[in-house]
N, C-alpha and C positions, 0 to 999 in steps of 0.2 A: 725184149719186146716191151712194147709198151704198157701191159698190165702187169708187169712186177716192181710197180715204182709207181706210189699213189699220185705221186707229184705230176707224171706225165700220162696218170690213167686219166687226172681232172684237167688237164691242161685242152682248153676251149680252143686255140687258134691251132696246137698241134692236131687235133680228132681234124679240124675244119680242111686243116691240108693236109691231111690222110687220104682224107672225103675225098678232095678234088684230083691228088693224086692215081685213086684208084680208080677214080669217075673218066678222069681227062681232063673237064671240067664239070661247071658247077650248072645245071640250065636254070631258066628263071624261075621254074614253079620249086625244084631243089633250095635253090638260096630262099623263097617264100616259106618253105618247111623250115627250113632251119631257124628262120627271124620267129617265127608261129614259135616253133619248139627253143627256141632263147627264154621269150619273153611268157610262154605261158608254164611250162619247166623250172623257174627260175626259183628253184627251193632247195633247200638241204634234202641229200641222202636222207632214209629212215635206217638203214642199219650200219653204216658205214659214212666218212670223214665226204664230203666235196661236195657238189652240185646236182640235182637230180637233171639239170639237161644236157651234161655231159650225156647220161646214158642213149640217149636215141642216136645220138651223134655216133655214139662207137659201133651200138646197134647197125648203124644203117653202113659203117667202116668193116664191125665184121661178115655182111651180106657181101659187100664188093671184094675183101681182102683176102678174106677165107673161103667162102664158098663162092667165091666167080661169079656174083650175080649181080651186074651190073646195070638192069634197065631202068628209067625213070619210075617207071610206076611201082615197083617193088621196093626201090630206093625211098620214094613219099611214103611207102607204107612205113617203112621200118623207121623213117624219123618219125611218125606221126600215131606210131602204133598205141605209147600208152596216151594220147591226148584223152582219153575218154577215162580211165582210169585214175589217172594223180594230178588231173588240172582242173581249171573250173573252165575250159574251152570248151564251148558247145563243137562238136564231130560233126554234127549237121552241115557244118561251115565246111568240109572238107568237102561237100557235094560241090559245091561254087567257086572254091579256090582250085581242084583240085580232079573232080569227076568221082562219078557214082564208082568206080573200081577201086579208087582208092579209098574213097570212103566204108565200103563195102568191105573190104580188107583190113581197116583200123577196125570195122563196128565187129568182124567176126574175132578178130582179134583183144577185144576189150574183154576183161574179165569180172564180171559185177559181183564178184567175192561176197555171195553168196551160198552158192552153189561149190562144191568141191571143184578143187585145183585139177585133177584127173581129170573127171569131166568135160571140163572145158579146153584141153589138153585135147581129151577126144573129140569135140566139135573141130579144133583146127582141123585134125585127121580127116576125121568124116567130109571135109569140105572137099578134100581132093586137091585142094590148089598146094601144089608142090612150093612154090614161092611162100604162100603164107607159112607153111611147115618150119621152111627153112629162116624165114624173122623168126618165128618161136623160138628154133632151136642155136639162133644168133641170140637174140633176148636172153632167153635163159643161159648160155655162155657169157652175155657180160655180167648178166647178176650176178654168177658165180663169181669171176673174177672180182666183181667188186667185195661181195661177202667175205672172199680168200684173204683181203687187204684191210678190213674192217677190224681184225683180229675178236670180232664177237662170237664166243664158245657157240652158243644156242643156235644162232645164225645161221653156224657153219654147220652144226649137225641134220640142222632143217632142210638146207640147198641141200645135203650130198644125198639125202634120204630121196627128195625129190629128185633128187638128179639120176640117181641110179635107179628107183623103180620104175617112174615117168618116161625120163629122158634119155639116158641111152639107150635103152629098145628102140627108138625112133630113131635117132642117131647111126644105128648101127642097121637098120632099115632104109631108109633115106638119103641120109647124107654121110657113108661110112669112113670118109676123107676126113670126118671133122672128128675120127674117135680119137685121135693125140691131144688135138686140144682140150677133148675133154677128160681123159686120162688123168691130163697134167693139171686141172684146175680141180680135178677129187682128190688128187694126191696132196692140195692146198687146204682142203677142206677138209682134215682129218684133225 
């Protein structure tokens, strides 16, 4: 697969025909996410080697590849999820490119790392929307995977801590299909 090999977890035009592969194709507001998340994305990882706009890309590859969730608007959420978080992209712009659902779906999704990670963890929950649950729990699977490949000790103990109080509860609630992958990415993270 493609996250056991950093070279093809950063590789931009392979995530791109993932995308389209999994999609069918690509529609025009999808290809408008991705140019948005190229050019405002366009930074080094903080805890691991590559790009930080790979990530929404694989995000929004493991919503369609892993969990079967293929519709447009769930797909702009998951590319567009962290815009409010690691860019200087005003999210407001996501009402006018994009529709107040999506936007709405990035804003409940941004996390203002103030407040406890848990938390806000439980706002997705509380929200009720199944699809936002399942970006989170796509999200937080490619962090993992990126952390896995990082080879940063600290890192690693911090995702699996997270991952296993947080996140497989949810996982194993929700989306129970996705407990291999995550099995296989704590066993990374040891």
């Amino acid at each position: 697969m493609y996250f056991h090999n950093l070279l093809e977890f950063e590789d931009w035009d392979e995530q791109v025909l993932a995308l389209k592969e999994n999609l069918g194709q690509l529609s025009p507001k999808i290809e408008r996410a991705i140019k948005i998340v190229k050019k405002y994305h366009d930074q080094p990882r903080m805890f691991s080697e590559g790009n930080y706009n790979r990530h929404p890309l694989r995000v929004a590859r493991i919503l369609a590849e892993e969990l079967s969730i293929t519709d447009e608007t769930s797909v702009l959420i998951a590319l567009c999820h962290d815009l409010g978080e690691w860019s200087n992209y005003d999210i407001d712009n996501l009402r006018n490119e994009f529709g107040n659902i999506v936007y709405e779906g990035v804003r409940t999704l941004t996390w203002n790392q103030k407040g406890e990670w848990v938390d806000f963890v439980n706002t997705i929950v509380n929200s009720k929307n199944d699809d936002l649950i399942a970006i989170k729990i796509a999200d937080k699977l490619d962090n993992n995977r990126a952390t896995a490949l990082s080879g940063n000790h600290e890192e690693k103990i911090k995702a699996n801590n997270k991952t296993v109080t947080v996140m497989l509860p949810l996982v194993k609630k929700y989306y129970p299909k996705m407990l291999n992958a995550y099995t296989e990415v704590l066993s990374r993270l040891e």
